[in-house]
C-alpha positions as CSV (number, residue, x, y, z in Angstrom):
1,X,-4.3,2.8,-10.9
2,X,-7.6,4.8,-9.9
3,X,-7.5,7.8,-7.3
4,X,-9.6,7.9,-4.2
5,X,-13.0,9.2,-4.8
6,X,-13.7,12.3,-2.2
7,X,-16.2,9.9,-0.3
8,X,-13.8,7.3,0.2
9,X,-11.4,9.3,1.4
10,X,-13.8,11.2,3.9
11,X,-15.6,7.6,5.1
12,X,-11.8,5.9,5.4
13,X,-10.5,8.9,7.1
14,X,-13.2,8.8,9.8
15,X,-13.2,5.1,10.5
16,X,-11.9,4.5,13.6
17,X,-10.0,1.1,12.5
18,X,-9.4,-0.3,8.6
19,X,-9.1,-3.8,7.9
20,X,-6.3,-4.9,5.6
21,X,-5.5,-7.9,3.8
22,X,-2.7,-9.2,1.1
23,X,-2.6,-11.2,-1.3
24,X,-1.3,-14.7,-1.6
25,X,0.2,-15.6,-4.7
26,X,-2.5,-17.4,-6.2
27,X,-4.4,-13.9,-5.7
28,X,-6.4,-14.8,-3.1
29,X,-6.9,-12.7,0.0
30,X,-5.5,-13.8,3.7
31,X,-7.5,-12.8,6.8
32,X,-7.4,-9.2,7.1
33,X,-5.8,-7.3,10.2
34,X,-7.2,-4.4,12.0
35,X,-4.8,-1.0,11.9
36,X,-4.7,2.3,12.2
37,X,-5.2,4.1,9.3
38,X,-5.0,7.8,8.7
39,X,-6.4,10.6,6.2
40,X,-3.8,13.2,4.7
41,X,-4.9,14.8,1.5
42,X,-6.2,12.7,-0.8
43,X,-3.9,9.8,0.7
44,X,-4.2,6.9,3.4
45,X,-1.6,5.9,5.0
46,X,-1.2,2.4,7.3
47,X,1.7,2.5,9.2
48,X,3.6,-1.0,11.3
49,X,3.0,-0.6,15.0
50,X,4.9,-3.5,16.3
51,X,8.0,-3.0,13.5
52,X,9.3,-4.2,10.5
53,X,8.5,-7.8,11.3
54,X,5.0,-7.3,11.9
55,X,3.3,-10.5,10.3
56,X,0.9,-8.6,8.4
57,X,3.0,-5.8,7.1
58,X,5.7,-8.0,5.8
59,X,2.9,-9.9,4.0
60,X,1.6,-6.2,2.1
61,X,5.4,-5.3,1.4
62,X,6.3,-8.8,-0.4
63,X,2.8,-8.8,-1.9
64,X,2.1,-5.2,-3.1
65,X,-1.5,-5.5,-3.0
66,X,-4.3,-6.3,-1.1
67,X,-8.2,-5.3,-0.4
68,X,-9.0,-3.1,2.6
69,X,-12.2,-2.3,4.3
70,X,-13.4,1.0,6.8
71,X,-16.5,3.4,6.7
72,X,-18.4,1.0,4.8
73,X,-15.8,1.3,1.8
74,X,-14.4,-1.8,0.4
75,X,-11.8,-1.9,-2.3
76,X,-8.7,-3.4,-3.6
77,X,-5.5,-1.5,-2.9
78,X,-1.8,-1.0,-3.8
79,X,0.5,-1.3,-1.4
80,X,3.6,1.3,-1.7
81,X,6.6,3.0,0.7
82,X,5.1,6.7,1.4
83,X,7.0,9.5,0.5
84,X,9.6,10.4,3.3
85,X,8.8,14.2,2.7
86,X,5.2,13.3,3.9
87,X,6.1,11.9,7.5
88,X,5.7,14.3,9.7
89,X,2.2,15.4,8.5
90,X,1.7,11.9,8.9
91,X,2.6,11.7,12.6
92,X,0.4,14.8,12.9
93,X,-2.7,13.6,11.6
94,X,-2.3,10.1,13.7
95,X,-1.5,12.6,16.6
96,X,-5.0,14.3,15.4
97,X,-7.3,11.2,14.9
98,X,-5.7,9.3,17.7
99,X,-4.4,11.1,20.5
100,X,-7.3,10.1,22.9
101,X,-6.1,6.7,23.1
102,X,-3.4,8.0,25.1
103,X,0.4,8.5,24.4
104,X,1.8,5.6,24.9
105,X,-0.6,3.8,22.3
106,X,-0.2,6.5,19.9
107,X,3.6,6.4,20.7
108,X,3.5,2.9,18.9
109,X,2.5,4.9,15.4
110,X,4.4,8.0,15.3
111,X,7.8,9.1,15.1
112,X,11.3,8.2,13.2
113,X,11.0,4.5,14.2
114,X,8.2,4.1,12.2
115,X,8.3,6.4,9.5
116,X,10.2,3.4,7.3
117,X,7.2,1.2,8.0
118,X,4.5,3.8,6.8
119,X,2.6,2.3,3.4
120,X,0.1,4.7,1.3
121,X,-2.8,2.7,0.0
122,X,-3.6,3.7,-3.5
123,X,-7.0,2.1,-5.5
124,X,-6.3,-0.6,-7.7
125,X,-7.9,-0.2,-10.9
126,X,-10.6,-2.7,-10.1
127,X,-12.6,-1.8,-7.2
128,X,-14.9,-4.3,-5.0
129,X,-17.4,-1.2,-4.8
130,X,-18.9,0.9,-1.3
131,X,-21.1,-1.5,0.8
């Protein structure tokens, strides 16, 4: 696996909304989803707002990689449970980013009910390239 490139990472962070898509089996990609997605670090982090049954989050769990898209940077990504330690920061920089949507949106992305369904998005080592 690759690490983010500092540009990424600041043009992901910023985007308002990140598109994300698995893989089938036969490696191809299914319609992405738009989510949340936050900055912290040099990670990103997706987290389930409608729980652990969320179509497209149980797709990226059982597939463990997909391609995701925001501030005009495209690449294909690994899928992985984010460290528990890291959770609260987490919940802070949704809190951060998203706050102005108004609690009880924001209240769908942050706390102990969703800190199981949180997924850092590392680079796989073959990128798509920034658009």
């Amino acid at each position: 696996m690759t690490e983010w490139t500092t540009s990424e990472l600041d043009r992901i962070g910023g985007a308002e909304e990140l598109h994300i898509a698995s893989r089938r089996e036969d490696g191809t990609l299914r319609p992405s989803v738009t989510i949340w997605a936050v900055r912290l670090g040099d990670g990103v982090f997706v987290r389930s707002a409608y729980g652990p049954e969320n179509p497209w989050f149980v797709r990226a769990q059982r597939a463990g990689t997909g391609r995701i898209q925001a501030g005009g940077v495209e690449r294909d990504v690994v899928f992985a449970a984010a460290d528990p330690s890291e959770q609260e920061a987490i919940d802070a920089a949704y809190h951060e980013k998203y706050d102005s949507h108004g609690q009880d949106i924001v209240g769908t992305v942050v706390g102990e009910k969703v800190h199981a369904l949180t997924l850092r998005l590392t680079p796989a080592d073959s990128s798509e390239g920034e658009s």
